[in-house]
N, C-alpha and C positions, 0 to 999 in steps of 0.2 A: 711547689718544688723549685731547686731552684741547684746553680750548676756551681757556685761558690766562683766564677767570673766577674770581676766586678763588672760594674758596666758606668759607675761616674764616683767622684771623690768630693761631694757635696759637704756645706756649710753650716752646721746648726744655728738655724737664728734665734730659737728659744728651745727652753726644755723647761716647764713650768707644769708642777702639778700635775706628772703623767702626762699631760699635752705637748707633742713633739713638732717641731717644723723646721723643713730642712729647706734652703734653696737646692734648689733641682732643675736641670734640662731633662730628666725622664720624665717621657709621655705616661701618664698615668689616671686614672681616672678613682673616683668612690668607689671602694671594696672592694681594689687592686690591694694583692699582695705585694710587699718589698722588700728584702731584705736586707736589712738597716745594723751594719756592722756582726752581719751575722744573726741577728733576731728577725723572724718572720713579722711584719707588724701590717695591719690591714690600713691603706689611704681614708682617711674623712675628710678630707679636703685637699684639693689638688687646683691652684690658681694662681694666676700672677708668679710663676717660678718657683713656688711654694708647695711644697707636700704637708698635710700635717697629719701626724698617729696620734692614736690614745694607745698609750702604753701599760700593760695591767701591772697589779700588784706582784703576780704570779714572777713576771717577766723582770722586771727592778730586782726579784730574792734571787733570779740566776743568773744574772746577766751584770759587765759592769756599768759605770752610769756613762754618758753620751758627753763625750770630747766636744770639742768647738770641731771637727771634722768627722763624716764620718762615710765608710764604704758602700754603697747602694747597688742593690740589683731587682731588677724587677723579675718577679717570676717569671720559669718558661712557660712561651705556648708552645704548643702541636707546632712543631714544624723547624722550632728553633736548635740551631748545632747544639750538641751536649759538648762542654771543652772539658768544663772542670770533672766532677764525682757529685753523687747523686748526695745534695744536700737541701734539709729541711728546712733549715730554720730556728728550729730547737737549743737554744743554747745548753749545753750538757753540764758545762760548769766556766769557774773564771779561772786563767791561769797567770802566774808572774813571771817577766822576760827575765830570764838569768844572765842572755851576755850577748852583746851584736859585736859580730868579729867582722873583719874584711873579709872576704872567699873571691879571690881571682876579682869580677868585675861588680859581685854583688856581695851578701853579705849571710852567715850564718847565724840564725839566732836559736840560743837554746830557752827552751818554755818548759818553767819549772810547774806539774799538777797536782792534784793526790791522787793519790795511788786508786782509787774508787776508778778516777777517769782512765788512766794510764793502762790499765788491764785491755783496754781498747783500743789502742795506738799499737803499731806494727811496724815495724821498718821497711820501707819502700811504699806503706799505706797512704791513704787518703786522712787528711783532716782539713775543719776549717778555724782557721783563726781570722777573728773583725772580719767575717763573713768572705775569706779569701780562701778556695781550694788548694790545697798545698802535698806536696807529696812529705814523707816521713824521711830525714836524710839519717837519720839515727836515734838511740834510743839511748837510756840510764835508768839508772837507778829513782832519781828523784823526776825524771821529763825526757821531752825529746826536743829534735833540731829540725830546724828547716832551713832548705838555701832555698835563698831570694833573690832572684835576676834582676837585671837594671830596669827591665819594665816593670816588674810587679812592686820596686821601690818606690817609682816615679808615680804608679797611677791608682796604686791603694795609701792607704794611711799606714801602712808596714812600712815604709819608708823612713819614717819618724820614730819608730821605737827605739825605746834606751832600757837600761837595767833596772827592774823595778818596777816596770809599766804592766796595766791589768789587761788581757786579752781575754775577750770571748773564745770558747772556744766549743765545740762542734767535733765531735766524733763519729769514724765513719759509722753509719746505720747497722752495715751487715752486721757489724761483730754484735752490736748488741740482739739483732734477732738470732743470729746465732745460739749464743748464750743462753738465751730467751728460751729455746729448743731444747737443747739438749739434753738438760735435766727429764724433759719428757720422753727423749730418745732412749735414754740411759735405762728408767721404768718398764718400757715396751721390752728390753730385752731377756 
């Protein structure tokens, strides 16, 4: 599990054949979880500044491919602050940035989905984009918006988006168990 906080804005030094390695100051060890621009990905090696994943096939069909930069958070333990919304890992699907406008001191960007994902986004909700918890600034027809403050430009790779760009993204859980339910709620009555 993990809080969509990043916690470092690490370097990919290879991405070869499923096999990932990122420089990294996260302490991490083998069969540490991490979440790697929003993909849960398990550590097989962790030295010399270096983390490295195998990346499954699974993960490549939903997820997009790995920039020269990307967002890192090591799962929570017992004990650690919750900041962000309770996020898995799971990439739900990819979406494309439709527009980064100025907003006062940061910036608003809207993220165009399909309609499949978008049933799950809410306005004022949670989601995660490149593995960053994000609140819901508004909603449309084709996506929705997020504001992004002068920290979260500076210390994620959201900083750097422009129109066109592929984002992970991450939906908040409840709605989907939700969903998940109700059809059985409906039955019982």
């Amino acid at each position: 599990m993990f809080t969509g906080i990043v916690r470092e804005r690490a370097r990919v030094a290879s991405f070869d054949d499923g096999h990932l390695v990122v420089d990294s100051g996260i302490s991490a060890e083998i069969g540490d979880s991490v979440s790697v621009d929003g993909v849960c990905l398990t550590v097989t090696t962790a030295r010399d500044g270096q983390l490295a994943f195998d990346v499954m096939v699974e993960t490549l069909s939903r997820a997009k491919p790995f920039g020269t930069e990307v967002n890192l958070e090591p799962a929570l333990r017992v004990g650690d602050p919750l900041g962000g919304h309770y996020v898995q890992g799971h990439v739900d699907g990819v979406g494309t940035v439709r527009s980064v406008d100025p907003e006062g001191d940061g910036k608003r960007v809207w993220i165009d989905i399909e309609l499949e994902l978008l049933r799950y986004v809410v306005e004022k909700g949670s989601i995660t984009v490149e593995g960053v918890s994000l609140t819901v600034a508004e909603l449309d027809r084709e996506g929705f918006a997020v504001a992004l403050v002068q920290h979260t430009l500076a210390a994620t790779t959201l900083g750097g988006l422009a129109p066109g760009d592929k984002v992970n993204l991450e939906t908040d859980v409840l709605a989907k168990y939700v969903e998940r339910l109700l059809p059985g709620l409906r039955s019982s009555e």
